[in-house]
N, C-alpha and C positions, 0 to 999 in steps of 0.2 A: 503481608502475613495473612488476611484476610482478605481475599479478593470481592466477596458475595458483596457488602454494601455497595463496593465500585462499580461491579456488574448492574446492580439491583438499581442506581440514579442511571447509570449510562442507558440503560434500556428504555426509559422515557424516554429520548430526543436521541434523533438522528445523528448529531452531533455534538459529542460530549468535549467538553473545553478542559483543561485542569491546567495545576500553575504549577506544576511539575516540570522537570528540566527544565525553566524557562519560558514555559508555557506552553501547550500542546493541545492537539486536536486528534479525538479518534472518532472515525466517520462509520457508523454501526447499522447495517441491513442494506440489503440489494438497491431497492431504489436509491439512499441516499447515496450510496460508493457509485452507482452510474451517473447519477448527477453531479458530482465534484469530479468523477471521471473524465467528465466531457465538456469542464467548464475549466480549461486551461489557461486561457489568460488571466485567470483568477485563482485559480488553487495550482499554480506552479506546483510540477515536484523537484523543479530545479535547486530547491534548495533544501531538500531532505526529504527523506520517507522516513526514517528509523524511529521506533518508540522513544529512543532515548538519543537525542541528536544531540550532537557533541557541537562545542564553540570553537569549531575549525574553520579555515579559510574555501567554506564548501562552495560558495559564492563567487567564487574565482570564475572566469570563463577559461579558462584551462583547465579547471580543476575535471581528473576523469570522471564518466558517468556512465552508470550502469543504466538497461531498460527503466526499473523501480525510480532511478531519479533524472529518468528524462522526460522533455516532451518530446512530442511529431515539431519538427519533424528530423531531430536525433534520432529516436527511438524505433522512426516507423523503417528501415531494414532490417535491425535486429529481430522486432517480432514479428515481421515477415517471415524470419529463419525458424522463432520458435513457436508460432503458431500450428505447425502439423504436433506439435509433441501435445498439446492441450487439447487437441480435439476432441468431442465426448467419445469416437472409438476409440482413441490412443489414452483417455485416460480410464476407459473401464477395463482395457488391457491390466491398467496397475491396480484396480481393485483385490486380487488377492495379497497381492505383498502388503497392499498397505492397510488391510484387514489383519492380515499378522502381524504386522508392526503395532498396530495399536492394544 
């Protein structure tokens, strides 16, 4: 209902903990999300990304997986395919829509 206190602790530390769904982690500013980016045999995303992770059987090695909850090297043809849509020219292309969207 009120977000600002939450805001207002998480912005101290890079990584804010809370015991919400079961307990969770939100990784807050550039350097820290490049470093848990790039520290994968430790901050798997194989077992969730979602703010609100659900007690499903996500852990399965079957279970499907999207870029968001893979690692390399699942992940690394998919963003092979969608790294030209992110480029900073192809993303200042969508700077007016998404100036009128907001």
């Amino acid at each position: 209902r009120d977000p600002f206190p939450f805001w207002a602790a998480a912005r101290g530390c890079p990584v804010h903990t809370s015991e919400r769904w079961g307990g969770s982690h939100l990784v807050i500013g550039y350097d820290a999300v490049v470093e848990a980016a790039s520290n994968v045999p430790t901050l798997t995303s194989t077992l969730g990304t979602s703010a609100a992770p659900t007690l499903d059987d996500r852990t399965r090695a079957d279970y499907p997986r999207s870029i968001i909850n893979s690692d390399p090297p699942v992940h690394t043809p998919i963003r092979r395919v969608m790294l030209p849509t992110f480029s900073p020219a192809m993303v200042q292309t969508y700077e007016p829509i998404t100036t009128a969207l907001c």
